[in-house]
C-alpha positions in Angstrom: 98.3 146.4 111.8 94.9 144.2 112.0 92.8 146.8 111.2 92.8 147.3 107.3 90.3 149.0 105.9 87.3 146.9 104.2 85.4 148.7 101.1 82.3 148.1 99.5 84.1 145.8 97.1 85.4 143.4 99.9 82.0 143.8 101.1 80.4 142.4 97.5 82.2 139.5 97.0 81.9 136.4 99.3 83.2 135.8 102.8 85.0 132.4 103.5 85.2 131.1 107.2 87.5 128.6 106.9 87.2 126.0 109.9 89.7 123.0 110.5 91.0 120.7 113.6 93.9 118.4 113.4 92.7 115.3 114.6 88.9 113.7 114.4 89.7 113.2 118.3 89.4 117.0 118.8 86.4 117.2 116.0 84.8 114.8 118.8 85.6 116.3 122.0 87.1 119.9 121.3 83.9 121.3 120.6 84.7 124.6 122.4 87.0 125.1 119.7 85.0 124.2 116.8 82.0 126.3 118.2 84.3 129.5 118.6 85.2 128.8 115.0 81.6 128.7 113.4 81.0 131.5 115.5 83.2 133.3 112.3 80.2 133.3 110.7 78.5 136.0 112.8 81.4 137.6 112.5 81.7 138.3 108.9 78.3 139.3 108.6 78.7 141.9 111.6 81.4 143.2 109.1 78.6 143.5 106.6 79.7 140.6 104.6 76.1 139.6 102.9 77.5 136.0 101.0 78.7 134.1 104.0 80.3 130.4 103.6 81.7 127.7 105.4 84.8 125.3 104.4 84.8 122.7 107.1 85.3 119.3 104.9 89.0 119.3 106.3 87.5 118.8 110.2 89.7 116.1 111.4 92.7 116.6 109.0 96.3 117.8 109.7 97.0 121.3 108.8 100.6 119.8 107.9 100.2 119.5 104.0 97.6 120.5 101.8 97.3 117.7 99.5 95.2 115.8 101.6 92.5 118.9 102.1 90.2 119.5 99.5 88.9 122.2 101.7 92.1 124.0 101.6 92.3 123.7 98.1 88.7 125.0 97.2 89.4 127.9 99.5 92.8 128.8 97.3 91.3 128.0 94.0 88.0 130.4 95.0 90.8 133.2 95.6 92.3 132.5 92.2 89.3 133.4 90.7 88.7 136.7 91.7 85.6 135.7 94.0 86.1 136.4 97.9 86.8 139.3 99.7 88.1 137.9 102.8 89.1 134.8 104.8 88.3 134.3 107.9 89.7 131.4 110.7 90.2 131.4 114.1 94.4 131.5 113.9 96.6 130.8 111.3 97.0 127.2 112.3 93.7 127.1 111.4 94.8 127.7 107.7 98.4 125.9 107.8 100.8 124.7 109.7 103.9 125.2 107.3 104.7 128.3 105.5 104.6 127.1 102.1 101.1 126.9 102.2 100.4 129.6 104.1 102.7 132.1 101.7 101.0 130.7 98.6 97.8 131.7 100.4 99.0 135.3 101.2 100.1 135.8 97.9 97.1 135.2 96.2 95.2 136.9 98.7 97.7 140.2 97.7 97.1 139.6 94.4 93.5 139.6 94.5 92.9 142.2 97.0 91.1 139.7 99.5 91.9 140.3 103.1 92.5 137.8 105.5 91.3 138.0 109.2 91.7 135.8 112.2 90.8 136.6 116.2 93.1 139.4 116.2 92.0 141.7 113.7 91.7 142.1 109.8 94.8 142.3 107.5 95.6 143.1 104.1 98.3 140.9 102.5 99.6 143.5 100.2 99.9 146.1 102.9 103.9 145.6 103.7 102.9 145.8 107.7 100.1 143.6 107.3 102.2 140.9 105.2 105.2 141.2 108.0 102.6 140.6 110.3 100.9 137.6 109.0 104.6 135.8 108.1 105.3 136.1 111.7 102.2 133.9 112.6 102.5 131.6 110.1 106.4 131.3 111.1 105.3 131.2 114.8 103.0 128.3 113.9 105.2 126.3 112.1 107.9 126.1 114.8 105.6 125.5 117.3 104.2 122.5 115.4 108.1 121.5 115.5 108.5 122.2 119.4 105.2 119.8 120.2 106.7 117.2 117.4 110.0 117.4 119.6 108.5 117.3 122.9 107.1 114.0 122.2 109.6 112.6 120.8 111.8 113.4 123.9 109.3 112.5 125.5 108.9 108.4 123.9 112.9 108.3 124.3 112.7 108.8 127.8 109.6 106.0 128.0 111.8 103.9 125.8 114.9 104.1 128.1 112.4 102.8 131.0 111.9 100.3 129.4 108.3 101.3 129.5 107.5 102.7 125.7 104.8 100.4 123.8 103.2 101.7 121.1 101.0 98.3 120.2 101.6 95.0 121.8 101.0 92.0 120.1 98.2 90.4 120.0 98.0 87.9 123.3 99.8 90.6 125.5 97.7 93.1 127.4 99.1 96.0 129.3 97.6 95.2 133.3 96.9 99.3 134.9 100.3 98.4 137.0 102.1 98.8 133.3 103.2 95.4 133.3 102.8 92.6 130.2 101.0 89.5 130.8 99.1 87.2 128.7 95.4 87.9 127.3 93.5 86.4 130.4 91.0 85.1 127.9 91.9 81.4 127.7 90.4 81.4 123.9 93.5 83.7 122.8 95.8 81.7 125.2 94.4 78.6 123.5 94.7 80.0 119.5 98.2 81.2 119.7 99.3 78.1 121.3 97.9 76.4 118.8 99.6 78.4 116.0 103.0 77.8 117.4 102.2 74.0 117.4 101.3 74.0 113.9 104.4 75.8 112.6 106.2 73.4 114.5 104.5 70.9 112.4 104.5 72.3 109.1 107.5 74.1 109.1 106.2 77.0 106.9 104.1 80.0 107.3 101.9 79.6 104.5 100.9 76.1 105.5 100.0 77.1 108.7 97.8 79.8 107.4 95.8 77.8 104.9 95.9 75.0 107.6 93.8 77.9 109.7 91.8 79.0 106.5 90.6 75.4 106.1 89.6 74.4 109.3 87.8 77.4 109.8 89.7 78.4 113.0 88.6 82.2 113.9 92.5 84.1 115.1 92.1 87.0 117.7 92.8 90.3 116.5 94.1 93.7 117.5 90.7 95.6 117.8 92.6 98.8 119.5 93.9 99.4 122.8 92.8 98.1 125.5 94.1 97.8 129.4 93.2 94.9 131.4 92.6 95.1 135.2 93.1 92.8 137.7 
């Protein structure tokens, strides 16, 4: 298991390293990761893969669902047609995080004899062993998706029974480092919002007040992203 056998016609067709991280947070600062999965590349042509390519338009994208990775979807449709001889990514979270997508991709790879490999070894989908193999990653994956999904979620209810869980405070409240809520120390926001209230109060309607803003050209403090103020 991991070690199937790759023949000259693997060898003629193309190579695809596949390359994905969840988050453009890790694409920014988890470059370990992303270097270790370039590093494929090398890999394939060690093999003696001579066509070598890269998919990494879904850097930055959840491996969740693939209808919002065109990479993904290239990679599958290039299998369809008869035109790589293997797949390589780091792990299979790499590829998908649910099995749906993940099957769909071993089946075609079965189909079309093109073996998939990842930091383990090389497998071929339509090799029974292989196939029980790769399931139990892609299985592995998805519940561990569901275990960190749970985690934090246990982990906000917990925040939330402190009394302590803010996801995005309103714009005039800042969050001091002691994790209390006070007012925006800047006396402009202090001053705007005050003067919003007042207004309702006077025109007794939302849209009025709006337009009343609109006309008079008075700029309104926004929520540029979070931010902790210091005493």
């Amino acid at each position: 298991m991991g070690n199937a056998t790759i023949k000259e016609i693997h060898l003629s067709r193309i190579a695809y390293v596949y390359i994905r991280q969840s988050t453009q947070y890790q694409t920014e600062h988890n470059l370990e990761s992303q270097r270790r999965q370039y590093q494929l590349v090398e890999k394939a042509k060690a093999m003696g893969f001579r066509d070598v390519r890269v998919i990494d338009e879904d850097l930055g994208l959840s491996g969740g669902l693939s209808s919002d990775r065109s990479g993904f979807k290239r990679l599958v449709a290039e299998v369809s047609l008869n035109k790589v001889g293997i797949v390589l990514g780091l792990e299979v979270s790499r590829f998908a995080r649910n099995n749906r997508d993940w099957y769909h991709l071993i089946d075609l790879c079965a189909l079309f004899d093109t073996l998939i490999a990842d930091q383990d070894g090389v497998y071929h989908p339509g090799n029974p062993n292989d196939r029980m193999v790769l399931g139990l990653k892609g299985t592995m994956s998805e519940v561990e998706i569901n275990l960190l999904k749970n985690r934090m979620l246990e982990g906000a209810k917990n925040k939330a029974k402190r009394g302590e869980l803010i996801y995005r405070l309103p714009v005039g409240l800042v969050k001091t480092e002691d994790n209390k809520i006070e007012k925006d120390p800047d006396l402009r926001v202090q001053k705007t919002i005050k003067q919003v209230f007042l207004k309702f109060r006077e025109c007794h309607s939302v849209r009025q007040t709006f337009l009343w803003f609109l006309q008079e050209k008075v700029s309104f403090p926004f929520y540029a992203g979070a931010y902790v103020y210091g005493r």
